[in-house]
C-alpha angles and dihedrals in degrees: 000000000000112000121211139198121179127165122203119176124241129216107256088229095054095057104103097046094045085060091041085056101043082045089069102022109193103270092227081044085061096039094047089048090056096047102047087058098267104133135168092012120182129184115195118189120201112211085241084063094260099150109187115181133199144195149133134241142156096246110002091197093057086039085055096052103041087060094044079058092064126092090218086059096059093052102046086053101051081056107048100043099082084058086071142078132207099026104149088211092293117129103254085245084060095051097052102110123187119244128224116261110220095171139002123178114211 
């Protein structure tokens, strides 16, 4: 199992509404997240706007574009992408990249 960490940043005046929205994730958005391989997916927001997410697949890449594949997708992240700063035109999907592990303790 392939394990992933990504950060993104936040606007600062979206804050409060990003977690509104986390708080009641679309029910097909969370299906269509378990069946494309991410599982145990976490999203953790800093009160600066450092969003670091977390999960764990078995290809990140095939679990990426799996979920690229999916209508819902499109449409979350229409929607999301205004929350976010710095995103060079890229879908914040997109702009999740994956950082290096240097330890992990099972």
């Amino acid at each position: 199992m392939q394990r992933v960490c990504f950060l993104l940043k936040v606007r600062q005046d979206r804050l409060a509404e990003y977690r509104e929205r986390h708080a009641a994730v679309w029910p097909e958005m969370r299906a269509a997240l378990s069946a494309t391989g991410w599982h145990n997916y976490s999203l953790f927001l800093r009160d600066d706007g450092l969003l670091v997410g977390y999960l764990e697949t078995e290809d990140f890449e095939a679990a990426r574009a799996c979920m690229e594949a999916t209508e819902v997708n499109a449409r979350w992240q229409a929607e999301m992408a205004p929350f976010f700063e710095v995103l060079d035109g890229a879908r914040p999907d997109e702009a999740m990249k994956p950082l290096t592990e240097v330890f992990h303790l099972a």
